[in-house]
Steps between C-alpha positions, in 0.01 A plus 500: 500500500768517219344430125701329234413567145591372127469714217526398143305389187213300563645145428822550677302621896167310480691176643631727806079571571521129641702587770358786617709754345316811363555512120523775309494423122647787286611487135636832487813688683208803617286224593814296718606879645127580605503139660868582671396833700114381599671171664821670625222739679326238640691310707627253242837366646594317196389556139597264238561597148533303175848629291312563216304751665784626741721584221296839358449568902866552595463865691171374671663186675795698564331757683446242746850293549570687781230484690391244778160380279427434295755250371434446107633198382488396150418192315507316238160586270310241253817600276698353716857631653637853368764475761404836652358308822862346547698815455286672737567212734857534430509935550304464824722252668802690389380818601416313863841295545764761302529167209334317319495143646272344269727544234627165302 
């Protein structure tokens, strides 16, 4: 059976432990890539990831964009939006359908 997993600071995953998710807090970008590879290797078929921590883990989530699983989607953090979740949103389904069809 297929895991899914949130990793970010401690205040933006600990409401995801109420659904069953497995959290992963991590304040740091070694912390959030040390996170990424032990769940990628464990069967995690979708990782979440709070901006604010995606954005100094570029090359790690990349590494996986083209693969089946994990899919690594990224959300909005106790910051709030950086807009990084939405452009990958927007390069994914452009990348998939040859345009970008979200576009306003």
């Amino acid at each position: 059976m297929y895991k899914i997993a949130v990793i970010g600071d401690r205040e933006s995953a600990l409401g995801f432990k109420a659904l069953g998710l497995e959290t992963v807090f991590a304040d740091t970008a070694d912390q959030g890539k040390e996170a990424l590879h032990r769940l990628a290797g464990e069967d995690c078929a979708v990782i979440y990831i709070t901006e604010q921590l995606a954005r100094n883990m570029q090359q790690e989530i990349s590494r996986y964009t083209d693969e089946v699983k994990p899919a690594i989607i990224l959300i909005p953090g106790k910051g709030g939006s950086l807009g990084i979740g939405i452009d990958s949103v927007h390069k994914t389904v452009e990348r998939a359908v040859g345009a970008d069809i979200l576009k306003n």
